[in-house]
Chimera marker file (.cmm) of the C-alpha trace (Angstrom):
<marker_set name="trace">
<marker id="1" x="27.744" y="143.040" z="32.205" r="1" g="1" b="0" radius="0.5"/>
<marker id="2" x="25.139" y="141.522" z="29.978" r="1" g="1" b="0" radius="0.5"/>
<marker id="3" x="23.595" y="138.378" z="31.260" r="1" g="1" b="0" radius="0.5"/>
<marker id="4" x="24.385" y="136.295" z="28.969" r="1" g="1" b="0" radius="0.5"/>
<marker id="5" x="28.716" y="136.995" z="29.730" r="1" g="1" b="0" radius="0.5"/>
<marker id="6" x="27.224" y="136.652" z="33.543" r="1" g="1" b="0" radius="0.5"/>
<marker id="7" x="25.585" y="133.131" z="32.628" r="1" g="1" b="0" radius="0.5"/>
<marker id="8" x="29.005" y="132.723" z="31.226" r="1" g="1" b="0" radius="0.5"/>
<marker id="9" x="31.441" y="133.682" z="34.231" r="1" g="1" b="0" radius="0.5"/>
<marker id="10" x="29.116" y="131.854" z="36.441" r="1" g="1" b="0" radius="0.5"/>
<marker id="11" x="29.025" y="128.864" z="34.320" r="1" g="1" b="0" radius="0.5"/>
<marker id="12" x="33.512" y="129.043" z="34.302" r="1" g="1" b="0" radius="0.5"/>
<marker id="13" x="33.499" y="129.567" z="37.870" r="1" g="1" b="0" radius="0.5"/>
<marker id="14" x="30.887" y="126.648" z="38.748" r="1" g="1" b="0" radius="0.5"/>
<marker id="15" x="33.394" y="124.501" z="36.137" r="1" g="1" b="0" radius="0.5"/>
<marker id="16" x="36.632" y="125.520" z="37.647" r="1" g="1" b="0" radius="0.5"/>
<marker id="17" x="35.220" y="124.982" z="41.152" r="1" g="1" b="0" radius="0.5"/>
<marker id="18" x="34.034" y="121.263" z="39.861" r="1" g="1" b="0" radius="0.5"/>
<marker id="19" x="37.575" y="120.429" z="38.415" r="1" g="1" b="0" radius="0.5"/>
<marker id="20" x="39.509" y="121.328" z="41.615" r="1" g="1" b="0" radius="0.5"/>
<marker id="21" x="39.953" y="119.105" z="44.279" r="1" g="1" b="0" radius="0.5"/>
<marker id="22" x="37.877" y="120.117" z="47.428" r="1" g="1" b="0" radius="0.5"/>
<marker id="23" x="41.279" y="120.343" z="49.571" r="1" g="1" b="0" radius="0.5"/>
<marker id="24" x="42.711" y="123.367" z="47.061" r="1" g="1" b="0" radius="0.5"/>
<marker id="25" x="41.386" y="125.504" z="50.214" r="1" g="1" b="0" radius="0.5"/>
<marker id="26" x="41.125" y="124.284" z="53.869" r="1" g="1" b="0" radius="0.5"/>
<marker id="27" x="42.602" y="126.063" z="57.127" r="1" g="1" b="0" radius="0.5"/>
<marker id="28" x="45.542" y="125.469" z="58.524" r="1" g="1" b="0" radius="0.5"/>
<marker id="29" x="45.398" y="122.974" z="60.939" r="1" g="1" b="0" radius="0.5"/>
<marker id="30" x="45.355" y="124.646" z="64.462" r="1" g="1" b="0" radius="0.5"/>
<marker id="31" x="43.414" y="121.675" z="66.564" r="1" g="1" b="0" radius="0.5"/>
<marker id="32" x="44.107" y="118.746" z="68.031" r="1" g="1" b="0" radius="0.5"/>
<marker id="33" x="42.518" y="115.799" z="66.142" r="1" g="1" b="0" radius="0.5"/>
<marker id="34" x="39.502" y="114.452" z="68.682" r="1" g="1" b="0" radius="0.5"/>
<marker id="35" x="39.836" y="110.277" z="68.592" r="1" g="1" b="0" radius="0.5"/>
<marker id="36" x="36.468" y="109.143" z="67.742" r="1" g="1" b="0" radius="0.5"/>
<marker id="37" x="35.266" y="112.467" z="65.885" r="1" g="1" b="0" radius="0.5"/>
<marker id="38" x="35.066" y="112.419" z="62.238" r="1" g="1" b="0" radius="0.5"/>
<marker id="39" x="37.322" y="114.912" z="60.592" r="1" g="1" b="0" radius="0.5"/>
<marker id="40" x="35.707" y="118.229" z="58.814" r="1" g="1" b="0" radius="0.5"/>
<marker id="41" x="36.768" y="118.728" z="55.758" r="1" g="1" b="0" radius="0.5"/>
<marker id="42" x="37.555" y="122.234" z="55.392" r="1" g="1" b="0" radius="0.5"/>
<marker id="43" x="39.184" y="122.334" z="58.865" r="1" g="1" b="0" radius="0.5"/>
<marker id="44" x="42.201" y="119.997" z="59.300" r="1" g="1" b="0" radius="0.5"/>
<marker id="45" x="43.378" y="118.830" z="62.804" r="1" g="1" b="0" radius="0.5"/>
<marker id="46" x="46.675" y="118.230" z="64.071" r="1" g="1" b="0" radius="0.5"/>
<marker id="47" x="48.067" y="114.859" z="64.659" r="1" g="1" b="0" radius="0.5"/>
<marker id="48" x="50.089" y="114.820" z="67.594" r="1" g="1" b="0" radius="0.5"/>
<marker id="49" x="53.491" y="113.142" z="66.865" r="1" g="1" b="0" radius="0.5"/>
<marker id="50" x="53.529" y="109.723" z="68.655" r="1" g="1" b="0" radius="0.5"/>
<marker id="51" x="55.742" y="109.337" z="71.662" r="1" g="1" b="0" radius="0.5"/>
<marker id="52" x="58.306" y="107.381" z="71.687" r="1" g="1" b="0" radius="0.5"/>
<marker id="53" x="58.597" y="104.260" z="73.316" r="1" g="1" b="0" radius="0.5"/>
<marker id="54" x="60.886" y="104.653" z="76.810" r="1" g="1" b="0" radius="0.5"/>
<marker id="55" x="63.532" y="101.786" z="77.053" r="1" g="1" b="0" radius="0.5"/>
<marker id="56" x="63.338" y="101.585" z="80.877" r="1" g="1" b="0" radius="0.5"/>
<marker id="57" x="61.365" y="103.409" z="83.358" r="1" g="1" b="0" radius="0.5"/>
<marker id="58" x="64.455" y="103.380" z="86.244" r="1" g="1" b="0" radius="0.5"/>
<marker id="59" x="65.530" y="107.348" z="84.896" r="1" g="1" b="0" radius="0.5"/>
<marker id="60" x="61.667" y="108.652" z="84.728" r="1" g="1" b="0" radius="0.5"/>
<marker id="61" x="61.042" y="107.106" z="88.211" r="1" g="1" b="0" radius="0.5"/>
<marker id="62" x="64.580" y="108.625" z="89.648" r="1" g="1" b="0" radius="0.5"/>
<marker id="63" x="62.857" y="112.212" z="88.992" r="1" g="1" b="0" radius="0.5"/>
<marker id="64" x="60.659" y="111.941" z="91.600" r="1" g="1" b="0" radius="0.5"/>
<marker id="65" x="62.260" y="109.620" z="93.599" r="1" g="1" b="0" radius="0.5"/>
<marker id="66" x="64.637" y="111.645" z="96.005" r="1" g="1" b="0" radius="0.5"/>
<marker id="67" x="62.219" y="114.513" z="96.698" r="1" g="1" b="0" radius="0.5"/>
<marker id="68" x="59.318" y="111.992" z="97.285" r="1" g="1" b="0" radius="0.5"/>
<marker id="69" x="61.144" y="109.798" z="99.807" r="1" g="1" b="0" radius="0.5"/>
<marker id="70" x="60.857" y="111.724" z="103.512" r="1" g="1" b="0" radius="0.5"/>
<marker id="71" x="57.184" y="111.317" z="102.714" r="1" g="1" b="0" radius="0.5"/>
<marker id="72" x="56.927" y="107.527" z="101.336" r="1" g="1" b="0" radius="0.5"/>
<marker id="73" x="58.764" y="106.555" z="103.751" r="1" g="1" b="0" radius="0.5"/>
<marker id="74" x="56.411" y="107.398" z="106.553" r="1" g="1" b="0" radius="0.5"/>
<marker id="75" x="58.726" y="110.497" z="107.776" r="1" g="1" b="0" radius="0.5"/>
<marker id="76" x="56.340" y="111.789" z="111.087" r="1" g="1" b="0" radius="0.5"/>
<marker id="77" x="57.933" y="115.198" z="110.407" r="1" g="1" b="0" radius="0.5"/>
<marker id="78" x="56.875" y="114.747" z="106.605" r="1" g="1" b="0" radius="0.5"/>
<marker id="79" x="52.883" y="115.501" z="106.498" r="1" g="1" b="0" radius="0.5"/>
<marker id="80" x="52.729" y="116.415" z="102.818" r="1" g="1" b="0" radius="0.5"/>
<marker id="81" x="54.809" y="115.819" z="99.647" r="1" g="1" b="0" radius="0.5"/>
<marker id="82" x="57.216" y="118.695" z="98.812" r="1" g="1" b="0" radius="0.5"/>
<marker id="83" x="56.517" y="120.805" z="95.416" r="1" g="1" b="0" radius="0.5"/>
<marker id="84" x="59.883" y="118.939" z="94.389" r="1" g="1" b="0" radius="0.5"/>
<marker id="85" x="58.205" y="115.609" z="94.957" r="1" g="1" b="0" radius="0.5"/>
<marker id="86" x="54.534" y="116.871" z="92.936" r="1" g="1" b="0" radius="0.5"/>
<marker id="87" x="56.803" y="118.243" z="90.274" r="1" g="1" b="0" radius="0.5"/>
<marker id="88" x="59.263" y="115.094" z="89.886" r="1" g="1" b="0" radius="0.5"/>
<marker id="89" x="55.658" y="112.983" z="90.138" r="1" g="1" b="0" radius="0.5"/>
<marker id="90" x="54.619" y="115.178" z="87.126" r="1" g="1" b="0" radius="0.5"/>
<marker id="91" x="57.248" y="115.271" z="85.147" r="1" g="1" b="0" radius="0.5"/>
<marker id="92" x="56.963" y="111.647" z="84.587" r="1" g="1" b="0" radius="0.5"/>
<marker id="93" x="54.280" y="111.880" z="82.554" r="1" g="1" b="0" radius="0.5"/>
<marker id="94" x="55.582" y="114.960" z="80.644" r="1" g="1" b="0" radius="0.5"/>
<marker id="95" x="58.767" y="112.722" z="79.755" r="1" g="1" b="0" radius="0.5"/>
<marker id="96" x="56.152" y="110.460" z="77.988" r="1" g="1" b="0" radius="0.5"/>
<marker id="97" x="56.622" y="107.721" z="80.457" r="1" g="1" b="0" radius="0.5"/>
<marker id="98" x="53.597" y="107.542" z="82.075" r="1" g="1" b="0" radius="0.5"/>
<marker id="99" x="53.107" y="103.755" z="81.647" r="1" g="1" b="0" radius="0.5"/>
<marker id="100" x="55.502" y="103.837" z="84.622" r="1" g="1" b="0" radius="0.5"/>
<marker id="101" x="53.284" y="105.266" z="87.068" r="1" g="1" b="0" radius="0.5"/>
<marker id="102" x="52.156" y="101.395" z="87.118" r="1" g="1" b="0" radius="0.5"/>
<marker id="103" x="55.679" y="100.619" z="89.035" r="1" g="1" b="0" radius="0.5"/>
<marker id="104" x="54.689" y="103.809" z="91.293" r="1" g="1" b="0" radius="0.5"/>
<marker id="105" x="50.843" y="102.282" z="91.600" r="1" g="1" b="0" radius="0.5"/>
<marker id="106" x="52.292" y="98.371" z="92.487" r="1" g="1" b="0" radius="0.5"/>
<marker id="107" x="54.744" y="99.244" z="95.026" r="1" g="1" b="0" radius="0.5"/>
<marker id="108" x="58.056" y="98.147" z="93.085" r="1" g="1" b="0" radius="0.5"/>
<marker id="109" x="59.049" y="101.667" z="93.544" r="1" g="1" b="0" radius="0.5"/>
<marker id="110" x="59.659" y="100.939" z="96.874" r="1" g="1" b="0" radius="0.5"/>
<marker id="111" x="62.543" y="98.956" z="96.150" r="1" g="1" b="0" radius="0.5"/>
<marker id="112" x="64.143" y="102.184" z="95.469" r="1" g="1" b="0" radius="0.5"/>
<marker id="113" x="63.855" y="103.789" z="98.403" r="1" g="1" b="0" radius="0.5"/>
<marker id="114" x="65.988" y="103.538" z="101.879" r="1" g="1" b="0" radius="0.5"/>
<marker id="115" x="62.784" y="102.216" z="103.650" r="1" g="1" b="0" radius="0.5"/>
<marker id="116" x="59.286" y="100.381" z="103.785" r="1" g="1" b="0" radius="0.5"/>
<marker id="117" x="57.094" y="102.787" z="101.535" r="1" g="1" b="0" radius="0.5"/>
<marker id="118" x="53.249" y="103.950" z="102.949" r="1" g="1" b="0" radius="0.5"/>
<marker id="119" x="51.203" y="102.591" z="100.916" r="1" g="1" b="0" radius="0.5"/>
<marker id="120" x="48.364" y="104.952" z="101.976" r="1" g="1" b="0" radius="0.5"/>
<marker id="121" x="50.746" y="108.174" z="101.025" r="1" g="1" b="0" radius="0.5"/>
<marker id="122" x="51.728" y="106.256" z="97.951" r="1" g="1" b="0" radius="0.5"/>
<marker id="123" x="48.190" y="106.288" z="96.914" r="1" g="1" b="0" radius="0.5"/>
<marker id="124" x="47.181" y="109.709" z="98.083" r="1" g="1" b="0" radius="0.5"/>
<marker id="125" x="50.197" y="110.880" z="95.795" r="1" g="1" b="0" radius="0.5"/>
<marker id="126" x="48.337" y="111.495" z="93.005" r="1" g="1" b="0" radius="0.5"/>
<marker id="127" x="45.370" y="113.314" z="94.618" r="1" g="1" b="0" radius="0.5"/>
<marker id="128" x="47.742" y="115.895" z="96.729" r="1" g="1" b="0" radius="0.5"/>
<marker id="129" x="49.782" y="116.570" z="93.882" r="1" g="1" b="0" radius="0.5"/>
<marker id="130" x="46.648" y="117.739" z="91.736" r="1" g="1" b="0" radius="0.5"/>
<marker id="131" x="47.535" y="114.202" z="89.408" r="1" g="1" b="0" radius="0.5"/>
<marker id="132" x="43.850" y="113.586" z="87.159" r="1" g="1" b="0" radius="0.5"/>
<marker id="133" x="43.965" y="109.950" z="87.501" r="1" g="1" b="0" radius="0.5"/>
<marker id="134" x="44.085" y="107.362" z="90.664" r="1" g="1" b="0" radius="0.5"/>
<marker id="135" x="46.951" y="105.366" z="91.266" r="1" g="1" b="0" radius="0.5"/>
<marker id="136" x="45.191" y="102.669" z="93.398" r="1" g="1" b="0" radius="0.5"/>
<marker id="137" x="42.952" y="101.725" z="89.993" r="1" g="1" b="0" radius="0.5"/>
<marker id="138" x="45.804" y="101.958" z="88.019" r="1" g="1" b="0" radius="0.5"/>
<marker id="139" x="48.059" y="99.086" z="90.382" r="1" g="1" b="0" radius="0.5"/>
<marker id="140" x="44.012" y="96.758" z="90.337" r="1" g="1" b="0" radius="0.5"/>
<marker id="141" x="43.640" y="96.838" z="86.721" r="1" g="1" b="0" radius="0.5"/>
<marker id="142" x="47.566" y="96.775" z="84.737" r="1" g="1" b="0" radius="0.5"/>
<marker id="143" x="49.936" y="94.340" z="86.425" r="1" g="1" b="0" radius="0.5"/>
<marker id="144" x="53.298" y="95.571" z="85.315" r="1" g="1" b="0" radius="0.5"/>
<marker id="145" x="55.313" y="93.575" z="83.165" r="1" g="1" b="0" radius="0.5"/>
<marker id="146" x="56.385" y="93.794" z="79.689" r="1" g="1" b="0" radius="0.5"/>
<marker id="147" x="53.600" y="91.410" z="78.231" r="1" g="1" b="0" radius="0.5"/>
<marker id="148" x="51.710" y="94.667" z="79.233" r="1" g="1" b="0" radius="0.5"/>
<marker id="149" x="54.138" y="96.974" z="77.229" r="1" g="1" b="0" radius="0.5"/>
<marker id="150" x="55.539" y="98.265" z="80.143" r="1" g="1" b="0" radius="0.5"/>
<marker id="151" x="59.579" y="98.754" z="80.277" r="1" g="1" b="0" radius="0.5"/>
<marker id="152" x="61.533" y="97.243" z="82.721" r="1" g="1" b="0" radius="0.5"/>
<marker id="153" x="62.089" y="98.361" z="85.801" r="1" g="1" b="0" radius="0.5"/>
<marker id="154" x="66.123" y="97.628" z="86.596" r="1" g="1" b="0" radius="0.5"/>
<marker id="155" x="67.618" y="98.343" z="90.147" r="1" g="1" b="0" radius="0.5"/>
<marker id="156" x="70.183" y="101.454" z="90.193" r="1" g="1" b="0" radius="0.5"/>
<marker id="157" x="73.463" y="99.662" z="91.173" r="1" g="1" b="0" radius="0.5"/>
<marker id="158" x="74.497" y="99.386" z="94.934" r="1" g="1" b="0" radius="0.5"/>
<marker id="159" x="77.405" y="101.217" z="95.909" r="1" g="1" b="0" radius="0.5"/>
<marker id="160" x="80.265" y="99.016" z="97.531" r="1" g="1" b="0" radius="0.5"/>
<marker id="161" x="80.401" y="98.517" z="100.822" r="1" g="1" b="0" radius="0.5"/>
<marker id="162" x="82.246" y="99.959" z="103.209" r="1" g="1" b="0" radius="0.5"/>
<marker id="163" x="85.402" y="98.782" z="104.051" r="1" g="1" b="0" radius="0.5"/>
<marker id="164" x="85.479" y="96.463" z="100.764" r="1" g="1" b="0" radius="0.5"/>
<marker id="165" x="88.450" y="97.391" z="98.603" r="1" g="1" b="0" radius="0.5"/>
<marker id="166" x="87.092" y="97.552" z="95.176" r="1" g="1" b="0" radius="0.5"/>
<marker id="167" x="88.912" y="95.245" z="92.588" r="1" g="1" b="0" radius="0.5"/>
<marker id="168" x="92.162" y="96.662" z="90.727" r="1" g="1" b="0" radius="0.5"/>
<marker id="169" x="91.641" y="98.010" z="87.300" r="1" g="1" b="0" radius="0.5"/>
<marker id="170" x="93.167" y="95.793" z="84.184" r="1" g="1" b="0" radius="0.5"/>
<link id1="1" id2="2" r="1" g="1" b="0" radius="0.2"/>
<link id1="2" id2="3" r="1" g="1" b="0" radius="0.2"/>
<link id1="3" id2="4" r="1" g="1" b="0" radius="0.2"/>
<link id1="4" id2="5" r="1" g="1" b="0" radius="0.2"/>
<link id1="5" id2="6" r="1" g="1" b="0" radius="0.2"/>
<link id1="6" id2="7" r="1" g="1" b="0" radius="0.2"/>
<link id1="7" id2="8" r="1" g="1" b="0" radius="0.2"/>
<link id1="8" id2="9" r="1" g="1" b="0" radius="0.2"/>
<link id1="9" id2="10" r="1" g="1" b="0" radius="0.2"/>
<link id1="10" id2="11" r="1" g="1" b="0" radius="0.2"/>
<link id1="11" id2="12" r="1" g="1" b="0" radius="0.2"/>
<link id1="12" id2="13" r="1" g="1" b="0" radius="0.2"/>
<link id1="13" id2="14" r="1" g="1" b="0" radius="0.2"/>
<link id1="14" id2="15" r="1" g="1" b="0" radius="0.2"/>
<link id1="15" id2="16" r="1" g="1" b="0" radius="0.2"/>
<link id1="16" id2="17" r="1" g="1" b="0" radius="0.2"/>
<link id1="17" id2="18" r="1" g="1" b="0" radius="0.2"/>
<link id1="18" id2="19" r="1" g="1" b="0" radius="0.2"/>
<link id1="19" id2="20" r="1" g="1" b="0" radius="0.2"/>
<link id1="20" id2="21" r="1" g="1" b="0" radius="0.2"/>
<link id1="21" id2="22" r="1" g="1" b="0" radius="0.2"/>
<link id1="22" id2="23" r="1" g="1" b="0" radius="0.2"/>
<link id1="23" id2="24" r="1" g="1" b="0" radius="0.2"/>
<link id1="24" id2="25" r="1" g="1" b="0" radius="0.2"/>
<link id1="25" id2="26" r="1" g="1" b="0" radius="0.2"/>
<link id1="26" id2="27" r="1" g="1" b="0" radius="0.2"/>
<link id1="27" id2="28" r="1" g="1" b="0" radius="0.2"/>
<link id1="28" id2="29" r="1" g="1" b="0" radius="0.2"/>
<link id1="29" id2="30" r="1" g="1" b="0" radius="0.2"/>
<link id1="30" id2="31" r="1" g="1" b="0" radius="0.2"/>
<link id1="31" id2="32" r="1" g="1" b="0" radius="0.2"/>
<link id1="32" id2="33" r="1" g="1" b="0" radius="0.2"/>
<link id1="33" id2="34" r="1" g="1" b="0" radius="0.2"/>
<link id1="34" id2="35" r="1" g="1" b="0" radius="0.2"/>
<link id1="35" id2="36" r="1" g="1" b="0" radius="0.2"/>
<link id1="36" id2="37" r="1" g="1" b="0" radius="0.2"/>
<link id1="37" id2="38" r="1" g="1" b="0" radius="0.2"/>
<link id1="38" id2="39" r="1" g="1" b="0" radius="0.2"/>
<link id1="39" id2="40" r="1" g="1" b="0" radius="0.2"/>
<link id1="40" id2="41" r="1" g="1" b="0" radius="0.2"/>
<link id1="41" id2="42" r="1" g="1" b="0" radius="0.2"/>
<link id1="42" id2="43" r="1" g="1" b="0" radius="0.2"/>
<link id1="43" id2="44" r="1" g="1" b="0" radius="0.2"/>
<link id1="44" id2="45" r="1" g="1" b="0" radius="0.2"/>
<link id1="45" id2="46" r="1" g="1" b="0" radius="0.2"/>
<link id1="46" id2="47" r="1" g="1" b="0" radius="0.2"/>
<link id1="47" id2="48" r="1" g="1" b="0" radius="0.2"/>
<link id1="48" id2="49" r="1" g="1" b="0" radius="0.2"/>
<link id1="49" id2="50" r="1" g="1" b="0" radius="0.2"/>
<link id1="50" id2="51" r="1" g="1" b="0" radius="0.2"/>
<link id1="51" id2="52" r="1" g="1" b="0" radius="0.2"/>
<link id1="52" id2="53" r="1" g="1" b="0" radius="0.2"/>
<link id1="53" id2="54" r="1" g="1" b="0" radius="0.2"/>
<link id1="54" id2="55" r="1" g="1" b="0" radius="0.2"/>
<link id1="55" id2="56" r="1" g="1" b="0" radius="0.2"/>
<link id1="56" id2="57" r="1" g="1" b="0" radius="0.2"/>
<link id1="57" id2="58" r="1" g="1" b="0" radius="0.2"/>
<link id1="58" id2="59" r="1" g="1" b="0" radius="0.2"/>
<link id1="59" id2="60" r="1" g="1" b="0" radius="0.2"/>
<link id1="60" id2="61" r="1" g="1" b="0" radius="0.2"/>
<link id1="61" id2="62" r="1" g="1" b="0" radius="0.2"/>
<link id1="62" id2="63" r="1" g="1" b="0" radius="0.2"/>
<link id1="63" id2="64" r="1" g="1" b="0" radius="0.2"/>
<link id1="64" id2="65" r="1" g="1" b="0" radius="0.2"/>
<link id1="65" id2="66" r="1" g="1" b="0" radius="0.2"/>
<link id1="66" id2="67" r="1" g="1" b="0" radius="0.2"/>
<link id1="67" id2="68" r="1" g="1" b="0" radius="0.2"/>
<link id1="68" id2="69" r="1" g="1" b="0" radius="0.2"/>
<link id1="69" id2="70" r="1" g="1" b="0" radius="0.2"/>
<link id1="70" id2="71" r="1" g="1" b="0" radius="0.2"/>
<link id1="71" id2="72" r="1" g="1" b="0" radius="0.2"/>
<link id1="72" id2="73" r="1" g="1" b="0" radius="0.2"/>
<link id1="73" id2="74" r="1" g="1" b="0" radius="0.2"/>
<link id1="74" id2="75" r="1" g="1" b="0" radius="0.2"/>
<link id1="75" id2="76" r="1" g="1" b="0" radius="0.2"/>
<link id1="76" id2="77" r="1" g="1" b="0" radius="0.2"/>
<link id1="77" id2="78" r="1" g="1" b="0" radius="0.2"/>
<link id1="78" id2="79" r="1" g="1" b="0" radius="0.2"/>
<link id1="79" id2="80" r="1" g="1" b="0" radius="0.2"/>
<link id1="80" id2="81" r="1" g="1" b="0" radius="0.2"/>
<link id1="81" id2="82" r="1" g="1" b="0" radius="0.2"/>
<link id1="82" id2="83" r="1" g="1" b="0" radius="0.2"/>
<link id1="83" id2="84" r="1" g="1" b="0" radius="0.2"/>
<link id1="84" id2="85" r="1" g="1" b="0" radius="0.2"/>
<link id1="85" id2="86" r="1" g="1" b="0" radius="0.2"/>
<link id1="86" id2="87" r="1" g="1" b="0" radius="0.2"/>
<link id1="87" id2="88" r="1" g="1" b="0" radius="0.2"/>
<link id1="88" id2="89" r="1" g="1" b="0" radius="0.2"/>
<link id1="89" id2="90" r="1" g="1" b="0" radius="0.2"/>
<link id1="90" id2="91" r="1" g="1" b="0" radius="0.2"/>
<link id1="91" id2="92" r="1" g="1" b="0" radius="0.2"/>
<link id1="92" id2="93" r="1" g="1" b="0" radius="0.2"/>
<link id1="93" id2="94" r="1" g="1" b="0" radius="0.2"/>
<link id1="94" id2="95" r="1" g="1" b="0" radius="0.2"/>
<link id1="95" id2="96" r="1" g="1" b="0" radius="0.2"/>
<link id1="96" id2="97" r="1" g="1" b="0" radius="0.2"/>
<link id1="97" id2="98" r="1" g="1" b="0" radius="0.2"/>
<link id1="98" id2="99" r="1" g="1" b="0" radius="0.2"/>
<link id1="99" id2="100" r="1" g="1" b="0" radius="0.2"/>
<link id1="100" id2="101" r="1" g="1" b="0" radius="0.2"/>
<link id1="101" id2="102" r="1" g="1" b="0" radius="0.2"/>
<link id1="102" id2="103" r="1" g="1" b="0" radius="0.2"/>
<link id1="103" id2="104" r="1" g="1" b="0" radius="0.2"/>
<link id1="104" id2="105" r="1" g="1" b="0" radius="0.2"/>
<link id1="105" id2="106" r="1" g="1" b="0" radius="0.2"/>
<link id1="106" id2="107" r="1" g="1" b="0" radius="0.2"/>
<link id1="107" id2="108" r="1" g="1" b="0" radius="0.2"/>
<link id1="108" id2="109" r="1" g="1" b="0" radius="0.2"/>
<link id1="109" id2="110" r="1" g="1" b="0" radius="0.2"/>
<link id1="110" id2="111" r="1" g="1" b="0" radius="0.2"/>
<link id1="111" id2="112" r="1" g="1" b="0" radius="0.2"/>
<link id1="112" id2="113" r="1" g="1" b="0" radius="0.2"/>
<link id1="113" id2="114" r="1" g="1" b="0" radius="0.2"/>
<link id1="114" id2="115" r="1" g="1" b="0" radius="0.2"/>
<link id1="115" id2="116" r="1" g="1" b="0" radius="0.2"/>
<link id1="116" id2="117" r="1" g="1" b="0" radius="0.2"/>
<link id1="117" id2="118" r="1" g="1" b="0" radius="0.2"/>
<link id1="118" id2="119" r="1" g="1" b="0" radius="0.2"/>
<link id1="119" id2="120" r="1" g="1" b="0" radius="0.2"/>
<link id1="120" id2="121" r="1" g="1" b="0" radius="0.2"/>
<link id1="121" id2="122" r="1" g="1" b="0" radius="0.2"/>
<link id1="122" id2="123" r="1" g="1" b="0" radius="0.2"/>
<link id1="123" id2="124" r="1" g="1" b="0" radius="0.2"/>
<link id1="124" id2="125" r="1" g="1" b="0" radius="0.2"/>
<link id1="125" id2="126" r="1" g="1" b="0" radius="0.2"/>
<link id1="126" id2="127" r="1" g="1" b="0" radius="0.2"/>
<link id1="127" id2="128" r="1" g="1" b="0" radius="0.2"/>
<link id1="128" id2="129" r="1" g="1" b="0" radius="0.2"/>
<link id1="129" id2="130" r="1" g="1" b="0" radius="0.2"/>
<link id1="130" id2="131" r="1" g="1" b="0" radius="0.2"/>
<link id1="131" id2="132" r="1" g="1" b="0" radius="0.2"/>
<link id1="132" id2="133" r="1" g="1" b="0" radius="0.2"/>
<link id1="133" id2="134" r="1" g="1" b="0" radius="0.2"/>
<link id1="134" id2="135" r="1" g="1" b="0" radius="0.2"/>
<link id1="135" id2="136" r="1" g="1" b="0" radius="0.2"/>
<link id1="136" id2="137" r="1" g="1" b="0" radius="0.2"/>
<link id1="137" id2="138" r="1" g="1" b="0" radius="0.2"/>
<link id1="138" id2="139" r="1" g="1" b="0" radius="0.2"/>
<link id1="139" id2="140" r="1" g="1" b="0" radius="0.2"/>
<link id1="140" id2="141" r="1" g="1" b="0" radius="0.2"/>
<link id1="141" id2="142" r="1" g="1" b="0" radius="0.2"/>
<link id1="142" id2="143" r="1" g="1" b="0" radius="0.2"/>
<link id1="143" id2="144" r="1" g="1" b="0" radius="0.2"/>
<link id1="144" id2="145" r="1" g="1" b="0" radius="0.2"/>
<link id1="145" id2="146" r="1" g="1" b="0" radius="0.2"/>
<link id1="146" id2="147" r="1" g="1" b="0" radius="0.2"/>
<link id1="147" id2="148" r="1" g="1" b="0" radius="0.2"/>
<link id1="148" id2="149" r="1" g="1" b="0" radius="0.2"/>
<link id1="149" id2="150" r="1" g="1" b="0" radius="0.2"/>
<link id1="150" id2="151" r="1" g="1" b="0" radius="0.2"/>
<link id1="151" id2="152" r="1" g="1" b="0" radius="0.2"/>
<link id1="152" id2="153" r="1" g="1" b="0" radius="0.2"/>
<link id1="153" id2="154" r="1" g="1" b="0" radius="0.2"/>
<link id1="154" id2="155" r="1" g="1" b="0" radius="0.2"/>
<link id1="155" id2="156" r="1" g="1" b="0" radius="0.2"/>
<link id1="156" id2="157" r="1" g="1" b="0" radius="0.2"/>
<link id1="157" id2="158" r="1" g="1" b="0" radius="0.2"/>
<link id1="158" id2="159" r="1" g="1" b="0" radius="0.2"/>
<link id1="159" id2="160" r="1" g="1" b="0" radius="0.2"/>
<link id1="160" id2="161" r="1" g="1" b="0" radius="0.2"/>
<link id1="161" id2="162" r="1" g="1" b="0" radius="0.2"/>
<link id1="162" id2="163" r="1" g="1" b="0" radius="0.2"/>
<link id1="163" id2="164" r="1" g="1" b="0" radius="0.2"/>
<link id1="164" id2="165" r="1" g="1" b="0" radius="0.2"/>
<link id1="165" id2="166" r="1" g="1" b="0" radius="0.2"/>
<link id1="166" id2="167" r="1" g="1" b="0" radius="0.2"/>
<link id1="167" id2="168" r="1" g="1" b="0" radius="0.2"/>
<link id1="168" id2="169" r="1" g="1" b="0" radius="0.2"/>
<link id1="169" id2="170" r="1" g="1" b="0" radius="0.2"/>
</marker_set>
């Protein structure tokens, strides 16, 4: 090519290049966005979707619940949470309701179980279960109440009593 039609393909390219928009070619966006990081242009990020917002933290909780009890409750036989009880403890978060831990952290949990709850197992729940974050901080610095944004915590109902004859249907 003579240089004057390579002055003139440079030139067109250089023009084109100038009249696209910079975002005519990026990557596809394979990483998580990084709060606090400012984004690179030719490399989008990923937004994670949000989470919804869970209406009451009684069904999250009631995951763990029955496998963790034997060693709330101070069971002697009971040294160490079962996998069922780390997995349950877990799977709390995974549901997106981890603003309930705060209900596991304060001790209203134990209003769910048969008897008095160790405190000192409650809080070594986390750690023995391979959890990343400490429950005992978590109860000192987020009081649990819905000012907080923290769903309610409603009792399971109690079953009747024995011997009580339920009420006829209508």
């Amino acid at each position: 090519m003579a240089p004057s039609k390579m002055s003139f393909v440079i030139a067109l390219l250089v023009a084109l290049a100038a009249a696209t928009p910079s975002a005519a070619f990026s990557f596809p966006p394979i990483l998580p966005c990084i709060p606090g990081l400012p984004r690179i242009p030719l490399f989008p990020c990923v937004e994670p979707p949000p989470l919804k917002p869970v209406p009451e933290c009684l069904t999250p909780l009631m995951n763990m619940v029955p496998a963790c009890t034997a060693f709330l409750t101070d069971d002697a036989d009971v040294t160490a949470p079962p996998a069922a009880c780390c997995e349950g403890f877990r799977e709390v978060s995974h549901m997106g309701a981890a603003i309930c831990y705060c209900y596991v952290a304060n001790g209203d949990i134990g209003r769910l179980l048969p008897a008095p709850m160790n405190f000192t197992r409650m809080y070594s729940l986390s750690i023995v279960c391979g959890s990343n974050f400490e429950l005992k901080a978590l109860a000192e610095h987020l009081p649990c109440t819905q000012d907080n944004g923290v769903p309610p915590l409603p009792l399971p109902p109690s079953p009747p009593a024995a011997g009580k004859a339920s009420p006829p249907a209508p």
